[in-house]
Every structure is written in structure tokens, then in C-alpha cells.
C-alpha positions as CSV (number, residue, x, y, z in Angstrom):
1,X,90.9,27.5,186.8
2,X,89.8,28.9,183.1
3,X,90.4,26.3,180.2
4,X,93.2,29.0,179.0
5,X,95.5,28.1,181.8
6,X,94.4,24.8,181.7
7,X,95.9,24.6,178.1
8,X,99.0,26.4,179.8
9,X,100.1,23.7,182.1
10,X,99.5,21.2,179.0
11,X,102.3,23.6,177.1
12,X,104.3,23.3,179.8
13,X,104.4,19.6,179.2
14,X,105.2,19.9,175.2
15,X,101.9,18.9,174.4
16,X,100.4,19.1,171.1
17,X,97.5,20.4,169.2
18,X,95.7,21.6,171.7
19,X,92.1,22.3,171.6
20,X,89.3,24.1,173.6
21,X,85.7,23.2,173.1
22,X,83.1,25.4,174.6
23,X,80.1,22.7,174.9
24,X,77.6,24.6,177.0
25,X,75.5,25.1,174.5
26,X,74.6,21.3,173.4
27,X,75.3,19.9,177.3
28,X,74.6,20.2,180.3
29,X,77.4,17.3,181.7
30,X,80.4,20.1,181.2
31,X,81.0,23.4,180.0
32,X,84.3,22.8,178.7
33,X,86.4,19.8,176.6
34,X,90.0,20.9,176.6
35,X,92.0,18.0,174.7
36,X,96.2,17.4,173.5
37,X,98.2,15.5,171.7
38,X,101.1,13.4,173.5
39,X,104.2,11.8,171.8
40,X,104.7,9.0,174.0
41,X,103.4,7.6,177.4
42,X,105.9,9.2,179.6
43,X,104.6,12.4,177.9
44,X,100.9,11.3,178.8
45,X,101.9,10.7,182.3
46,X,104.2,13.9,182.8
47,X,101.0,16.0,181.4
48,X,98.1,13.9,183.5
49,X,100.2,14.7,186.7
50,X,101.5,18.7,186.0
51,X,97.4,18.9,185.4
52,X,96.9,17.1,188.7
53,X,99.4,18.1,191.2
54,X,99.0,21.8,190.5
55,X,95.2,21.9,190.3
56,X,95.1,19.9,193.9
57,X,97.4,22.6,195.0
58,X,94.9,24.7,194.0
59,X,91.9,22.8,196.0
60,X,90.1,21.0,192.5
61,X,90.4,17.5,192.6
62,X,89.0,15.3,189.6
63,X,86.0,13.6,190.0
64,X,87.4,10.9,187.6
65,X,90.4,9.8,186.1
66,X,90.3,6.9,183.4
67,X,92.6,5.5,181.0
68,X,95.9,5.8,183.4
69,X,96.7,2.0,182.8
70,X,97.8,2.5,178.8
71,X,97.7,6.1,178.7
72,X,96.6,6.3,175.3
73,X,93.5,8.3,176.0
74,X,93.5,9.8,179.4
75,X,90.2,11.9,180.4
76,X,90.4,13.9,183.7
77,X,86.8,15.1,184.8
78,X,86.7,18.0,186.9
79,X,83.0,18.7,186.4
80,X,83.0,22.1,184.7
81,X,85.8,20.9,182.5
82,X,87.2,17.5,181.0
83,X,90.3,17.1,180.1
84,X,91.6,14.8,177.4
85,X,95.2,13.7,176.6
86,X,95.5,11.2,173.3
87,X,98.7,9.4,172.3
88,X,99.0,11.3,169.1
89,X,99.3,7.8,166.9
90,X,96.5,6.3,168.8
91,X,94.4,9.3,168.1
């Protein structure tokens, strides 16, 4: 899954000021930070779980998921990527 069509499924859930950050050059953790904006925590949620469901369809499962509790800061680590969803007022 390329961070592009990562982004895609966080469109698809109204996210917001999305961002890719190609970090291979100053890590070696991940090779990809790819962070939105949310409105609300229903928003957070909807977007964590699009991300989710459709990339287990696919056979990727995160390594770690933190923040699910508040869901003002939500970061999915898949390894090659890391996903972050901020509540935009929290951000």
C-alpha cells in the first residue's frame, strides 16, 4: 500500500490537511509519516477503522495502535509507514 492511497482512504473519511513525509533519509524506524486532521472523535474513529479494515483486507495489520482511548492523536504503525490522525483543535 503506497502512502498515496494511504492518504486516499483518509479522503474518503473527510479528513483534513493531509500530509506525507518521506523520512528515509533521517530514519531508519519508517520510511513514511503520513498524518490528517479530524473534526471530531467520531471522525477519528471512522478514519482509524476505513485505514484498518481495508488494509487487513489487504493482509497488513498494524504493528501498533495507540491513542484509541481519547482519539485525539491516533498513530497506526505499520512498519514501513505510520499513520497519524490529530483532532484538529488538539493539534
Amino acid at each position: 500500500m503506497t502512502p498515496k492511497k494511504i492518504a486516499g482512504l483518509m479522503l474518503e473519511k473527510k479528513a483534513t490537511n493531509i500530509k506525507i513525509f518521506d523520512v528515509r533519509k533521517i530514519t531508519t524506524f519508517t520510511d513514511y509519516f503520513i498524518i490528517c486532521d479530524s473534526d471530531s472523535e467520531p471522525q477519528s474513529r471512522a478514519i482509524l477503522n476505513h485505514i484498518n479494515k481495508t488494509l487487513r483486507n489487504k493482509g497488513i495489520k498494524a504493528i501498533s495502535v495507540e491513542g484509541e482511548k481519547k482519539m485525539d492523536w491516533v498513530l497506526m504503525d505499520y512498519i514501513h509507514f505510520v499513520i497519524h490522525i490529530f483532532n484538529r483543535e488538539k493539534r
